[in-house]
C-alpha positions in Angstrom: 95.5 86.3 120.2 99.2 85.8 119.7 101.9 87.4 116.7 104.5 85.4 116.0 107.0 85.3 112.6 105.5 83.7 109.6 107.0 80.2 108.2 106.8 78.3 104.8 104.4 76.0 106.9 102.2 79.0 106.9 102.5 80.1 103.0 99.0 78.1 101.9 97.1 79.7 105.2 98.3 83.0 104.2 97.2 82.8 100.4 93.9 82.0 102.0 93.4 84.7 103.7 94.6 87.1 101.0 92.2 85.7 98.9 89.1 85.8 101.6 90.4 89.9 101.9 90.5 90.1 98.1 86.8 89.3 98.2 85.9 91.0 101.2 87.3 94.5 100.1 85.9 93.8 96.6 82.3 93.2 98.2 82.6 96.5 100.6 83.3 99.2 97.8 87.5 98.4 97.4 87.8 96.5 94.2 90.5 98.0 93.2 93.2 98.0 95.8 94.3 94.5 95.7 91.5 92.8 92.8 92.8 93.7 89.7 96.8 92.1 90.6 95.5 89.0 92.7 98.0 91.2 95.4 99.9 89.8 97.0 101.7 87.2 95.0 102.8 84.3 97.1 106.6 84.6 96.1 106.6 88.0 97.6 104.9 86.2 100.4 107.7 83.7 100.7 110.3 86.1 100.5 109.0 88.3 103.4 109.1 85.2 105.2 113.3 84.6 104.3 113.8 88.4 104.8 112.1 88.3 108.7 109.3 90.2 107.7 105.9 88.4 107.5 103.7 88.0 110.8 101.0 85.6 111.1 98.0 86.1 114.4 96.9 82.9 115.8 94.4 82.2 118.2 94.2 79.1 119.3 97.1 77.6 117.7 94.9 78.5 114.1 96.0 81.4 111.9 93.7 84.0 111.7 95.2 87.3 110.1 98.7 88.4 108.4 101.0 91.2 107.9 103.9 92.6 107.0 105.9 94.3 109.4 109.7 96.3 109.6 110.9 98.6 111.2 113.6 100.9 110.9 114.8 104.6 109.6 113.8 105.1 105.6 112.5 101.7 105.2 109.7 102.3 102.9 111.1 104.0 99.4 107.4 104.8 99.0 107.5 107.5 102.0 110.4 109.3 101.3 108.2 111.5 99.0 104.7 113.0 100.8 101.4 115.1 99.0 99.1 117.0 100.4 100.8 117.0 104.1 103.6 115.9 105.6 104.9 112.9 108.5 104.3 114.1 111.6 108.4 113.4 112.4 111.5 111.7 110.7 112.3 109.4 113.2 112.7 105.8 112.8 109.3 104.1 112.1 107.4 101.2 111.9 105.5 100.0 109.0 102.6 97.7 108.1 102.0 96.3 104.9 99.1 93.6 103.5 97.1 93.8 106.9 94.4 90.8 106.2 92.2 89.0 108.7 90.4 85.9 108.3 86.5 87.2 108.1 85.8 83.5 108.7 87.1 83.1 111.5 84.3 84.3 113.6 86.8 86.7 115.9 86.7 90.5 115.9 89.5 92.5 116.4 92.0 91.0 114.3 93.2 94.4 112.6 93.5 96.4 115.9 95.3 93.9 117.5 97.8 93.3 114.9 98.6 97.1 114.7 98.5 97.9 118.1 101.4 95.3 118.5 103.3 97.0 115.3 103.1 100.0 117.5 104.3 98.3 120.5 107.3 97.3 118.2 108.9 100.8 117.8 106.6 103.1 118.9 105.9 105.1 115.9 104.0 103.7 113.3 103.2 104.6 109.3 100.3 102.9 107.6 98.7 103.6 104.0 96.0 102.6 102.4 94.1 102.8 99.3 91.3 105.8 99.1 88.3 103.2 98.9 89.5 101.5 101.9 86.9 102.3 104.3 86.9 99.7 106.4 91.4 100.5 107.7 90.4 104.3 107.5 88.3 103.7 109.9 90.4 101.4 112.2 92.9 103.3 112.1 90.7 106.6 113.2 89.9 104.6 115.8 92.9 103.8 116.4 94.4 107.4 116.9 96.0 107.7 113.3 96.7 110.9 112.3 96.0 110.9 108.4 99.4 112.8 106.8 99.4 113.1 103.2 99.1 111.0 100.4 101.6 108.7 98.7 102.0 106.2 96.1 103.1 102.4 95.8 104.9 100.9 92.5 102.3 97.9 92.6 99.4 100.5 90.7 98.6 104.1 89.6 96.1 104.4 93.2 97.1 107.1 95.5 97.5 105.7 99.0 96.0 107.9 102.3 99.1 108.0 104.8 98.8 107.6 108.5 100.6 108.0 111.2 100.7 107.4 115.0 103.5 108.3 117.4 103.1 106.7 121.3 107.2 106.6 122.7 107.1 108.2 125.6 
């Protein structure tokens, strides 16, 4: 598996995928995270890909997962204000937003590898998601996240878990 940056080329793959996570959440207890909205629209799509923002995986030349990813200090408005915890340090971070694999496309893996490369990125990472997202609470267990708090997006009333994983060193 490769990560490269997203391109307009890519836009239909992308929606695809979305729409294949959509259903896969729905039909593993997560209706509600991205169901209700059809989230994420494909002009915020197209504009991550303008602003630099958008990653596609490909293996094998085929797109098979998608993400948002930036990094930087205070780059996500939605962190500034933590529940229930706190970050683990106020350093510049990473983020990763709209984390979708393809579930069709008969490869495991898609998820960790896309986040371990965030982390490669900067270092230290920041990750939320919704409270009936079993399946990325448990990746990202697995992946040494430290769970921080709880925040919340502007896309829906849900709280959001917040995680966090530092590996500079």
């Amino acid at each position: 598996m490769n990560i490269r940056a997203s391109t307009v080329q890519d836009v239909e793959r992308i929606m695809h995928i979305y729409a294949r996570a959509r259903d896969f959440m729905a039909r593993h207890g997560n209706p509600n995270q991205w169901g209700p909205t059809n989230w994420p629209p494909e002009w915020l799509i197209r504009q991550d890909i303008q602003q630099g923002v958008s990653f596609v995986c490909e293996q094998d030349g085929v797109v098979i997962g998608t993400f948002f990813y930036r990094c930087g200090a205070h780059i996500e408005p939605t962190y500034e204000v933590i529940e229930d915890g706190g970050w683990l340090e106020d350093s510049s971070y990473g983020v990763i937003h709209r984390l979708a694999g393809d579930a069709d496309a008969g490869v495991k893996g898609i998820g960790a590898f896309c986040i371990r490369w965030a982390l490669a990125q900067c270092g230290h990472l920041r990750v939320d998601t919704h409270g009936d997202n079993r399946v990325m609470q448990n990746l990202l267990g697995k992946l040494g996240f430290t769970h921080c708090g709880t925040i919340y997006v502007e896309e829906d009333d849900y709280p959001r878990l917040a995680y966090e994983k530092i590996s500079r060193g």
